[in-house]
PANUTI-104015 format. One record per residue (C-alpha): residue number from 1; x, y, z. Coordinates in pm, whole numbers, always signed. Example, Ala and Ser with C-alpha at 12.3 -4.5 7.8 and 13.67 -1.06 7.14 Angstrom:
BEGIN
{node 1,{+1230,-450,+780}} {node 2,{+1367,-106,+714}} 
//
This chain:
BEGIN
{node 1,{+0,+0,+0}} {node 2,{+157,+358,-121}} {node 3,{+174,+594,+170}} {node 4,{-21,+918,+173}} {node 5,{+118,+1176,-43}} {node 6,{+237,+900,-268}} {node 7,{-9,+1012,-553}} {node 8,{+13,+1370,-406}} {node 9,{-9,+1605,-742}} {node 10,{+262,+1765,-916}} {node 11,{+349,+2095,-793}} {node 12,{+587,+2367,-951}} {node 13,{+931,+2315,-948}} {node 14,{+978,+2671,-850}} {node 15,{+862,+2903,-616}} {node 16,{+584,+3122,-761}} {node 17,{+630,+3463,-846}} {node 18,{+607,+3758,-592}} {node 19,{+208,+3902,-625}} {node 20,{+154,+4212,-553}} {node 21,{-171,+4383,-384}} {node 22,{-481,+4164,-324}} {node 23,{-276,+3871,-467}} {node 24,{-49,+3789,-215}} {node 25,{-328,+3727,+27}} {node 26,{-514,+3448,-193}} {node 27,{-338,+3120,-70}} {node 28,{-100,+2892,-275}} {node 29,{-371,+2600,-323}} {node 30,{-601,+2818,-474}} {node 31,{-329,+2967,-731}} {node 32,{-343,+2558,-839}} {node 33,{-633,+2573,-1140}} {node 34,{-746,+2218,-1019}} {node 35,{-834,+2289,-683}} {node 36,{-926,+2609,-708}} {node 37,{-1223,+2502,-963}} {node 38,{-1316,+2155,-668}} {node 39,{-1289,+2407,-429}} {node 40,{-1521,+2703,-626}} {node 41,{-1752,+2426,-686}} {node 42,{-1783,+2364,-316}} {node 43,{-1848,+2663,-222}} {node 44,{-2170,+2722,-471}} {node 45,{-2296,+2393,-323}} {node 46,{-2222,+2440,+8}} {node 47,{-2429,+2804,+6}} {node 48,{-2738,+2610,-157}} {node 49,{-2727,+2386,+114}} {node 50,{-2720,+2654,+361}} {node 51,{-3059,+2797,+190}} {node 52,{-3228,+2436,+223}} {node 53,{-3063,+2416,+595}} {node 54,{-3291,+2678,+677}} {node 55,{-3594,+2652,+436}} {node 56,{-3662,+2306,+446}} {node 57,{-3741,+2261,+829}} {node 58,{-3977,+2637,+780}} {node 59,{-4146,+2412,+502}} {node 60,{-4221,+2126,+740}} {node 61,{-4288,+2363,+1027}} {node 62,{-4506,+2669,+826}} {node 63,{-4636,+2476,+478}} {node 64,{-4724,+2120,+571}} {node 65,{-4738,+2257,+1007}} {node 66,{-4524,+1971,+1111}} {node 67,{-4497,+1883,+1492}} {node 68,{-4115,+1767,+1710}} {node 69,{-4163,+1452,+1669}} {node 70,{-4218,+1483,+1296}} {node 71,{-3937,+1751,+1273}} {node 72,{-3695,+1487,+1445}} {node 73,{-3805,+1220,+1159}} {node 74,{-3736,+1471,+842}} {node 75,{-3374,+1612,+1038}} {node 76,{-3306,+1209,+1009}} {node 77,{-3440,+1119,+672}} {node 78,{-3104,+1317,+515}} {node 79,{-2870,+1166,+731}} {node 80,{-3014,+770,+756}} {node 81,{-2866,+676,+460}} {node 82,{-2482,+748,+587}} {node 83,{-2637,+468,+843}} {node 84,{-2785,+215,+605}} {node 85,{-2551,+295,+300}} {node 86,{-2176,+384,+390}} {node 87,{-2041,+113,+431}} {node 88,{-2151,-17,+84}} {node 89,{-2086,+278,-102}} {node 90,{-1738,+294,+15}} {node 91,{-1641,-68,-104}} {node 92,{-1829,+106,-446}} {node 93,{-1644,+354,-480}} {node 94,{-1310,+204,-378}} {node 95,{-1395,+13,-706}} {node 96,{-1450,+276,-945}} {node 97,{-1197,+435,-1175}} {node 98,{-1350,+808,-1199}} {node 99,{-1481,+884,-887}} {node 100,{-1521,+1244,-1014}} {node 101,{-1775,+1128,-1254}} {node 102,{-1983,+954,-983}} {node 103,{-1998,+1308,-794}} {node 104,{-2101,+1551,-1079}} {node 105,{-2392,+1240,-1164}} {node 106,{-2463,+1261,-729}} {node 107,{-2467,+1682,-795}} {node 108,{-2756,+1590,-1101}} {node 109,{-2942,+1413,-946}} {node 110,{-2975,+1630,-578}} {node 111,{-3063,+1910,-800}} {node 112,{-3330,+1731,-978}} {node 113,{-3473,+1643,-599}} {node 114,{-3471,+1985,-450}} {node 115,{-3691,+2070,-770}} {node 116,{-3966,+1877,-711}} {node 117,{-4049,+2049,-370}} {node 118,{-4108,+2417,-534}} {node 119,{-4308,+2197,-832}} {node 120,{-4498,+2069,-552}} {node 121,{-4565,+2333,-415}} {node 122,{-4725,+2548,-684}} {node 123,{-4953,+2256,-788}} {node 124,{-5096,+2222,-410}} {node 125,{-4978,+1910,-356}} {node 126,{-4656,+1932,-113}} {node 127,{-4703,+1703,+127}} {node 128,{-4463,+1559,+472}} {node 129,{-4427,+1183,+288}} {node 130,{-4277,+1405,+12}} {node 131,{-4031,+1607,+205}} {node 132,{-3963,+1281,+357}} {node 133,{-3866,+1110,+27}} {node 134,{-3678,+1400,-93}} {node 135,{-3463,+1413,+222}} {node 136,{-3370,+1087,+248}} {node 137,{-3298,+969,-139}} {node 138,{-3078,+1331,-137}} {node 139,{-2895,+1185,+146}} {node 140,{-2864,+887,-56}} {node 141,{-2678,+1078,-380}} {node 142,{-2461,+1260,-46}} {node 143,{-2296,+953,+76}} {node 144,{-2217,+837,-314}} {node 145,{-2035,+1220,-334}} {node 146,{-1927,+1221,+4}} {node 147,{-1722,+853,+19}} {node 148,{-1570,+988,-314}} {node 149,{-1507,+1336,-227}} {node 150,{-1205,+1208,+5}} {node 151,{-973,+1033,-245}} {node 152,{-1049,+1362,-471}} {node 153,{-933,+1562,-200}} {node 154,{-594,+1378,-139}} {node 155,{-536,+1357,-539}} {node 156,{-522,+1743,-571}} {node 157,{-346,+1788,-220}} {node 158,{-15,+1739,-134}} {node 159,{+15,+1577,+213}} {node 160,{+237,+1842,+399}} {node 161,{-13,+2043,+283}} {node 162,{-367,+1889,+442}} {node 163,{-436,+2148,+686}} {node 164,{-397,+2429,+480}} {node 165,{-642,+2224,+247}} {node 166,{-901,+2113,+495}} {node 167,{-859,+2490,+628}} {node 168,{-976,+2578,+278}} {node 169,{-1235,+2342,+232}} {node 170,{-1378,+2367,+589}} {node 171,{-1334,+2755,+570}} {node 172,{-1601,+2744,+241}} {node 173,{-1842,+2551,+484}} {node 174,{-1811,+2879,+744}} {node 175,{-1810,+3111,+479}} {node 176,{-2145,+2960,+348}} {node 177,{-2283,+2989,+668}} {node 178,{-2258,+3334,+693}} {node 179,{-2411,+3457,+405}} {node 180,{-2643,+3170,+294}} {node 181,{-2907,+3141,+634}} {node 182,{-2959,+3509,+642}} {node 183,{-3047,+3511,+248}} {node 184,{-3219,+3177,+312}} {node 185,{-3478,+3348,+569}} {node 186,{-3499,+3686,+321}} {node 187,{-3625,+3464,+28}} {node 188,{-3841,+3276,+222}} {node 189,{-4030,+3543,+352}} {node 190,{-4002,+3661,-17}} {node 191,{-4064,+3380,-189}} {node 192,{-4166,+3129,+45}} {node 193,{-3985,+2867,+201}} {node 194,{-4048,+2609,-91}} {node 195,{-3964,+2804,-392}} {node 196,{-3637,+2916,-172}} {node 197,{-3524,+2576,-222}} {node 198,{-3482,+2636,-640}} {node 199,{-3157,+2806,-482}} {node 200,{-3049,+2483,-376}} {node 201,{-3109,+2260,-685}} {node 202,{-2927,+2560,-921}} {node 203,{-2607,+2524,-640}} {node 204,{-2600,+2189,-721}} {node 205,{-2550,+2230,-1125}} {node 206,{-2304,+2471,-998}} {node 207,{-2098,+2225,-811}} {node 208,{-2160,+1990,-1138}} {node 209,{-2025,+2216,-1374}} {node 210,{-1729,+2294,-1151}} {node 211,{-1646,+1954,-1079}} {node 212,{-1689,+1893,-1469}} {node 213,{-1353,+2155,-1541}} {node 214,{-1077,+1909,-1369}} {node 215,{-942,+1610,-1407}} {node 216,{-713,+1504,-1186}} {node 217,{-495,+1207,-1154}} {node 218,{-694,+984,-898}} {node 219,{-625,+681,-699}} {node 220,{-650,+376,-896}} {node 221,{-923,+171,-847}} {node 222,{-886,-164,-662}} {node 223,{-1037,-478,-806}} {node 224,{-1018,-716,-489}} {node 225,{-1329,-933,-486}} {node 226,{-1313,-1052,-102}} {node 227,{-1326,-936,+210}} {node 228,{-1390,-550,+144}} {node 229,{-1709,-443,+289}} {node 230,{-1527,-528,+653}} {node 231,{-1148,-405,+587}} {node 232,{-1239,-54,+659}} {node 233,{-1432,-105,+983}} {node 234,{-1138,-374,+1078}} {node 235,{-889,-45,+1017}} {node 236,{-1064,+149,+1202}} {node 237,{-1117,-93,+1505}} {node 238,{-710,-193,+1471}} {node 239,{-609,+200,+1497}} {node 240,{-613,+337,+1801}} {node 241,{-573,+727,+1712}} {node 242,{-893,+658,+1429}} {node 243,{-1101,+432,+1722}} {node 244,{-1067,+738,+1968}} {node 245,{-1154,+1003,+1674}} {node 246,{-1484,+838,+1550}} {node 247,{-1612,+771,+1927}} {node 248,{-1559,+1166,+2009}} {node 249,{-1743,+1285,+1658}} {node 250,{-1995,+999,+1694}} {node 251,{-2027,+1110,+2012}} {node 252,{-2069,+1517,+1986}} {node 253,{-2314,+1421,+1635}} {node 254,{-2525,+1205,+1864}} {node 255,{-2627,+1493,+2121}} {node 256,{-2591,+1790,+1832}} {node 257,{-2834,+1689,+1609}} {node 258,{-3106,+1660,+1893}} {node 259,{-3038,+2022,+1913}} {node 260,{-3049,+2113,+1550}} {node 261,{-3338,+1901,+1510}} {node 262,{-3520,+2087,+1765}} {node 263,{-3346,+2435,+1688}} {node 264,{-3599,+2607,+1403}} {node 265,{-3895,+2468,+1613}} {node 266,{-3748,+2612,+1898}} {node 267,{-3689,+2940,+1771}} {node 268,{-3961,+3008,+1607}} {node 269,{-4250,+2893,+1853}} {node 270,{-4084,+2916,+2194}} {node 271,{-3834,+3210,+2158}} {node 272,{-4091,+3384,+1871}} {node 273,{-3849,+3488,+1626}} {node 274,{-3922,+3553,+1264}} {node 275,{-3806,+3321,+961}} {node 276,{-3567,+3664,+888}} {node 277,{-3479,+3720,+1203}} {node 278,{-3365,+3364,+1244}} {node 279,{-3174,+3346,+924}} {node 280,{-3018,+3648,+1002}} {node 281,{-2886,+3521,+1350}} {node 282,{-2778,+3210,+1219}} {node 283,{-2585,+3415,+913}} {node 284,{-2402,+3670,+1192}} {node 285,{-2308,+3363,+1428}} {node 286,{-2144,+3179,+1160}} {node 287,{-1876,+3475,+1154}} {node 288,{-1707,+3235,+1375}} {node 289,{-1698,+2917,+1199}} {node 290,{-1534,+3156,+904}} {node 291,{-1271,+3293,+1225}} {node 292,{-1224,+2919,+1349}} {node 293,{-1129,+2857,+1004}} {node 294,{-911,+3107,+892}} {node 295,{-722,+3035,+1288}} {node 296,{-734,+2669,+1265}} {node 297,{-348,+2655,+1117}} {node 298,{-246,+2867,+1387}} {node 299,{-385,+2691,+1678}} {node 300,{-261,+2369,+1531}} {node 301,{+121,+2512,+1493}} {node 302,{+76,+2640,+1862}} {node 303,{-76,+2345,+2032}} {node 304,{-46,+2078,+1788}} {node 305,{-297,+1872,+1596}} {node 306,{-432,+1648,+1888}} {node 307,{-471,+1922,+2099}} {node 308,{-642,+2119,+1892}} {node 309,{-899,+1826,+1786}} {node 310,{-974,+1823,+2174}} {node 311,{-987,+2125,+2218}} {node 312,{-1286,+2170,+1930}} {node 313,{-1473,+1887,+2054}} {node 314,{-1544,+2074,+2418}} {node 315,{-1570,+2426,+2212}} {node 316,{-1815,+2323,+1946}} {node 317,{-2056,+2248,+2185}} {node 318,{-2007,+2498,+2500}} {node 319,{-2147,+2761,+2351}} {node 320,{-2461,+2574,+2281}} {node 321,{-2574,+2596,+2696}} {node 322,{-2686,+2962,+2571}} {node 323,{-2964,+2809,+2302}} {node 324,{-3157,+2601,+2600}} {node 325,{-3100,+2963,+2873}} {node 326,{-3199,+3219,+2664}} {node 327,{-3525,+3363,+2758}} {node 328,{-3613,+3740,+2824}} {node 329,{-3673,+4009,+2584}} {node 330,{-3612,+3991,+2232}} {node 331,{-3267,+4159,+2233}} {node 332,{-3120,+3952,+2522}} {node 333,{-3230,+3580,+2347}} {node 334,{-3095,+3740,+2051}} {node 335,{-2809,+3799,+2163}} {node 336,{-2748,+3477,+2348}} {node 337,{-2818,+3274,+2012}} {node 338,{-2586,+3495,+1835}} {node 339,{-2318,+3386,+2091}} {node 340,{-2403,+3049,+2102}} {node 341,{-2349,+3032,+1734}} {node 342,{-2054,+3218,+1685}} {node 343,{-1892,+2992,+1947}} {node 344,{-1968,+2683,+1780}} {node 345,{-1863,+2820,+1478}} {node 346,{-1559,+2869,+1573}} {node 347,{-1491,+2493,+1816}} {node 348,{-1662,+2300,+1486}} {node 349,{-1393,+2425,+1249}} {node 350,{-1111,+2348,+1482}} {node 351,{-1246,+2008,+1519}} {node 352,{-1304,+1938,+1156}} {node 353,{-1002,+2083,+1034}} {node 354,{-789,+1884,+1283}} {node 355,{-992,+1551,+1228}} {node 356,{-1009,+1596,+851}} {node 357,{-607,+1636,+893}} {node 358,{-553,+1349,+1042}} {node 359,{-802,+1123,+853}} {node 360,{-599,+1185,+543}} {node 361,{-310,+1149,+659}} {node 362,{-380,+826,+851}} {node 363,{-558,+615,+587}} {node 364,{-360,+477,+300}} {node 365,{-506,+530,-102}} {node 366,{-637,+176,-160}} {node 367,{-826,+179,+140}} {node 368,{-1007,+585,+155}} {node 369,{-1318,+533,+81}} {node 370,{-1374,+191,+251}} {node 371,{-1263,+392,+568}} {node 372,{-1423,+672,+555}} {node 373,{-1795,+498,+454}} {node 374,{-1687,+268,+754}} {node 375,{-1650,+616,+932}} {node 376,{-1934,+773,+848}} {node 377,{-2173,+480,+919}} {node 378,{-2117,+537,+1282}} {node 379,{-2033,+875,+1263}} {node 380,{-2259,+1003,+1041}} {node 381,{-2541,+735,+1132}} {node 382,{-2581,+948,+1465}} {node 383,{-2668,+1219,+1358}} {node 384,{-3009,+1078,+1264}} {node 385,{-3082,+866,+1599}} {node 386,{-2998,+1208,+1741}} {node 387,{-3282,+1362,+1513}} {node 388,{-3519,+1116,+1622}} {node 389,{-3385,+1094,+1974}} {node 390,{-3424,+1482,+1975}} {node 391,{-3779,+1449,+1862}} {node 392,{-3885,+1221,+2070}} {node 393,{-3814,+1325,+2414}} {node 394,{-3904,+1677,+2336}} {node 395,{-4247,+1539,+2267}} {node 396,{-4195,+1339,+2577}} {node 397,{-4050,+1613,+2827}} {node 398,{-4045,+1989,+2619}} {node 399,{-3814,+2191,+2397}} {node 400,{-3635,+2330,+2648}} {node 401,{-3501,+2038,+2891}} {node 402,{-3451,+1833,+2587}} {node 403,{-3211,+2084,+2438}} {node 404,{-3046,+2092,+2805}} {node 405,{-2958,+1705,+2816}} {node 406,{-2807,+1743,+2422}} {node 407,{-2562,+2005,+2538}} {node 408,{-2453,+1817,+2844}} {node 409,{-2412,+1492,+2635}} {node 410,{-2228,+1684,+2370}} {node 411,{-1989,+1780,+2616}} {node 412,{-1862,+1442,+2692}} {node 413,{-1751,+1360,+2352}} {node 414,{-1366,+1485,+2487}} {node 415,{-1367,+1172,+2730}} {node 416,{-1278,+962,+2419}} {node 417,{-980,+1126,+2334}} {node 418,{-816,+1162,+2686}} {node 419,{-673,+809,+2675}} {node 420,{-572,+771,+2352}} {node 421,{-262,+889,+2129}} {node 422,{-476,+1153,+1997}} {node 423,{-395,+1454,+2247}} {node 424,{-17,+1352,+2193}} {node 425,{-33,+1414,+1837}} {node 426,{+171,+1716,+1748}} {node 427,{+222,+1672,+1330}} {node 428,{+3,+1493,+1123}} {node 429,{+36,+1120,+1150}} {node 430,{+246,+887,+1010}} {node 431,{+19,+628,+781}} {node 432,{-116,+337,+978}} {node 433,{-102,+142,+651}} {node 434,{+101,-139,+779}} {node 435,{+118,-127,+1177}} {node 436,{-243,+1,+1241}} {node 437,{-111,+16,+1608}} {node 438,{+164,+195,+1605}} {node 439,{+161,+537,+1781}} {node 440,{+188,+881,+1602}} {node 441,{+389,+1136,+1648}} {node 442,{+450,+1222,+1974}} {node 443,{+411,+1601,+2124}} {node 444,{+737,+1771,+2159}} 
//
């Protein structure tokens, strides 16, 4: 098995020119033509996806007046598929040739989806079963783009490079989230909340068309007939730095989604905000995913990589205590979502950056996507038993104390880390490709 970096691309054999003005700010990977189109593409889907973050739960709760526990069931409908298909689609994709292809077909077909809602709509006969349906066979076409996305990554990425690259990637994500939830609650007060989602499907031929301009020299495929659909859960199991990683994200996506499952329905009929008011404090929090970000190299170079992984799993969720306390007048909850939301914004994108670091480093070429669909059957598969965990007891006990117990169990997703290599790590990690248990790197 080649070690990461070994199909890392080709990058000029001399140092680029001195840029002046605006120029020297833009960063070296996005002077490279290749990513610089995967990661423009990105960033058109990502904002769509921050327009249907917002408008599709206002559909369920204002067009077809859905209740928690019906809430909790379309927050999981997106994500049960990275439960029930994974696994699978990683041993698929591991198998294909041109995994690019698969994700511009995955981009088609999502936009096609998001469609149908808006047609629905205007012919009266938008319905929960549909939303339902459209969720979950969209999170279908994600996990086929998502277990792909990773070896696409790490074919345009050099290796020494990975946190500048997932500080890139991750820093689209924030920057979406700035912009797209306030414009997401303007259009659909506008437009309503089902023809907002036609911003969605046209992100999505975005992404397509992006994704469509590059053609980069990926990972072979591997043709081994036995044995697959296990090898990336039996890597994960046999490595104790991945083992630690995917009980803490498992862990903090468990208790997370109850609260974004609950968080719209919340808002809106307990704290009485307004579908603009809402997008716009969602928009001004996420300032601080695009600051955790753009500081996520730094923090890693001061405290190292393990450290910093740690320290976003107890800062992503912190600031959440303020979504279940506020209460008052409208400035004061205001302002107590807005902090809880920056806050997050900021721990999530030290976490992801530092786990999405060490992921790609860690796991070998041959075996990416088996991992990660391994990965993000657990990982991601919580995030729906959180939706309909969320759902449930709030139906059970209220909003409010369910969004309480969330935030406490979110906070314990650190504990997994504490014994492990993980907080020792101070560079990125050397592959596990052949000694799953050897340690990393220790902290100097």
């Amino acid at each position: 098995m080649s070690a990461p970096g070994a199909h890392e691309p080709i990058e000029r054999a001399t140092a680029p020119p001195t840029r002046a003005g605006l120029g020297r700010w833009v960063p070296d990977l996005l002077r490279e033509k290749a990513f610089r189109g995967y990661w423009t593409g990105q960033a058109i889907s990502l904002f769509g996806d921050q327009l249907s973050s917002i408008a599709i739960p206002l559909v369920g709760v204002i067009a077809v007046h859905a209740d928690a526990a019906q809430m909790g069931f379309l927050a999981a409908a997106s994500w049960l598929p990275h439960l029930f298909f994974a696994l699978h689609a990683g041993v698929w994709a591991d198998r294909r040739a041109h995994r690019r292809r698969v994700m511009i077909a995955a981009d088609l077909g999502r936009a096609a989806l998001m469609a149908t809602i808006p047609l629905a709509y205007v012919l009266h006969s938008l319905t929960l079963v549909h939303l339902y349906v459209v969720a979950f066979a969209a999170g279908t076409l994600a996990v086929l783009f998502d277990v792909c996305d990773s070896p696409l990554f790490n074919a345009l990425v050099p290796a020494r490079r990975y946190v500048e690259g997932n500080a890139l990637t991750h820093g689209n994500r924030a920057m979406s989230q700035v912009a797209g939830p306030s414009i997401g609650g303007i259009l659909v007060q506008v437009l309503s909340a089902p023809l907002a989602l036609l911003g969605d499907a046209l992100s999505f031929v975005g992404s397509a068309l992006f994704l469509s301009r590059i053609d980069p020299v990926e990972p072979p495929a591997e043709h081994k007939a036995h044995g697959q659909l296990a090898e990336g859960g039996r890597f994960i199991a046999r490595s104790p730095v991945i083992r630690a990683a995917l009980g803490a994200t498992a862990t903090v996506n468990l208790f997370t989604f109850m609260v974004s499952a609950l968080f719209v329905l919340y808002a809106t009929t307990t704290l009485r905000l307004s579908p603009g008011l809402l997008g716009g404090v969602l928009g001004a929090g996420a300032v601080g995913g695009l600051l955790g970000a753009g500081c996520a190299g730094g923090i890693v170079k001061r405290i190292g990589l393990g450290r910093t992984f740690l320290l976003g799993c107890i800062a992503f969720p912190a600031p959440m205590l303020l979504i279940p306390a506020a209460h008052g007048p409208t400035p004061l909850v205001i302002g107590s979502l807005l902090a809880a939301e920056f806050g997050s914004g900021v721990g999530v994108m030290w976490l992801d950056v530092a786990i999405g670091s060490i992921l790609a480093a860690c796991v070998p070429d041959t075996l990416r996507s088996r991992v990660f669909g391994a990965y993000r059957t657990v990982n991601y598969g919580a995030r729906p038993l959180g939706s309909l965990a969320g759902g449930a007891l709030a139906g059970a006990i209220g909003l409010r104390p369910t969004l309480w117990i969330a935030v406490g169990g979110a906070l314990t997703s650190f504990l997994w880390l504490l014994p492990s290599p993980v907080p020792g790590l101070r560079d990125l990690p050397a592959s596990e490709q052949s000694a799953p248990e050897a340690l990393p790197i220790p902290s100097k």
